[in-house]
C-alpha positions in Angstrom: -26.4 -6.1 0.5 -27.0 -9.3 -0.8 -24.0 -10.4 -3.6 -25.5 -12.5 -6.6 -23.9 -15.0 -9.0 -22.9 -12.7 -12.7 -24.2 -15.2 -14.9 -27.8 -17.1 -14.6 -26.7 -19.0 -18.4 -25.1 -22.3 -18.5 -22.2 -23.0 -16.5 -19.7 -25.1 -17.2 -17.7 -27.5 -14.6 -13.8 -26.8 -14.6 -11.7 -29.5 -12.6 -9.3 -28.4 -10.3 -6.0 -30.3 -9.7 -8.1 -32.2 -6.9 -10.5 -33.2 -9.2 -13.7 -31.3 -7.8 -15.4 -29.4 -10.7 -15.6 -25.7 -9.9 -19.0 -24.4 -11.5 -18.1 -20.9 -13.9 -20.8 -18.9 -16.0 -20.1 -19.4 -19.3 -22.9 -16.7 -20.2 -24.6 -13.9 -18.9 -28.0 -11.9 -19.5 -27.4 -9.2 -17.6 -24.2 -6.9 -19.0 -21.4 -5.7 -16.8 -22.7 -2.2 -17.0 -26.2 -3.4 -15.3 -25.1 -5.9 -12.7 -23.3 -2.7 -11.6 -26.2 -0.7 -11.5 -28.2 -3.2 -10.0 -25.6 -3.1 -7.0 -25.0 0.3 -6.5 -29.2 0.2 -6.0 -28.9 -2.6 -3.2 -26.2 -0.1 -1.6 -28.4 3.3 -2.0 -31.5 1.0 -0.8 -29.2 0.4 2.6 -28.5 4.0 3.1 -31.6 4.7 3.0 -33.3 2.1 5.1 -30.3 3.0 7.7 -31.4 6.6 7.3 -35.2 5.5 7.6 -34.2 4.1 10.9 -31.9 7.3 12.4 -34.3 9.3 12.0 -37.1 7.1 13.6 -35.0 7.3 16.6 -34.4 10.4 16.6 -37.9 11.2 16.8 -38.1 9.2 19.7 -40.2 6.1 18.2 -40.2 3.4 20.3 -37.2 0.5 18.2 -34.5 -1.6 19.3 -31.5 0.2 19.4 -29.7 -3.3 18.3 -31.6 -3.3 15.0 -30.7 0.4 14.4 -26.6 0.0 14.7 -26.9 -3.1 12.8 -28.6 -1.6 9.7 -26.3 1.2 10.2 -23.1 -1.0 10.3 -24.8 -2.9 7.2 -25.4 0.7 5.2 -21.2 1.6 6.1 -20.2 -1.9 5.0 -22.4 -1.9 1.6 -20.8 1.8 1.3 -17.0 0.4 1.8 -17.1 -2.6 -0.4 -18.9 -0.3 -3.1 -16.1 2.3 -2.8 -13.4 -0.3 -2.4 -14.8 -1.9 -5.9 -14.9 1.4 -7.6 -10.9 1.7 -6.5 -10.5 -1.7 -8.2 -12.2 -0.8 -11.2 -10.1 2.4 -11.7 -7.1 0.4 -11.2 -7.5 -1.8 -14.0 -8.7 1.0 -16.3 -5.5 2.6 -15.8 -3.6 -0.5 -16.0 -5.6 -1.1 -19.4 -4.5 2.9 -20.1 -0.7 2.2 -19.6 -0.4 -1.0 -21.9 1.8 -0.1 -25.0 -0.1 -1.2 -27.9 
């Protein structure tokens, strides 16, 4: 899964107490709703190229097996971090949930 920068807008420089500029978006096209679409795709593309490539092997088609357990380690990692985001996100909904107003 490949992770992209949020923002393709301007970005604006932000000195740190070193004095090197760290480089934020200021804005972004894309809304939070579709760079998290557009994520979950790259992960559902990985299960499925990993389960392209199970059952090419399983048919007895002539691959390396190196390639297979690495798009296979790739697919479980893409699934983790996806499920390990999703756990974030539902923290800080319920965080948001519990502040007294």
């Amino acid at each position: 899964m490949q992770i992209n920068s949020i923002g393709t807008g301007a970005s604006a420089a932000i000195p740190n107490q070193q004095g090197a500029g760290l480089t934020l978006p200021v804005e972004s096209s894309d809304s939070f709703g579709q760079i998290l679409s557009n994520a979950l795709d790259e992960v559902n593309q990985e299960q499925l190229n990993a389960a392209q490539k199970v059952e090419q092997f399983s048919e007895g088609k002539n691959m390396d097996v190196h390639d297979l357990m690495i798009t296979v380690e790739k697919a479980n990692i893409a699934l983790d971090m996806a499920v390990q985001v999703r756990n974030q996100i539902v923290n800080a909904y319920q965080q948001v949930m519990q502040m007294q107003v």
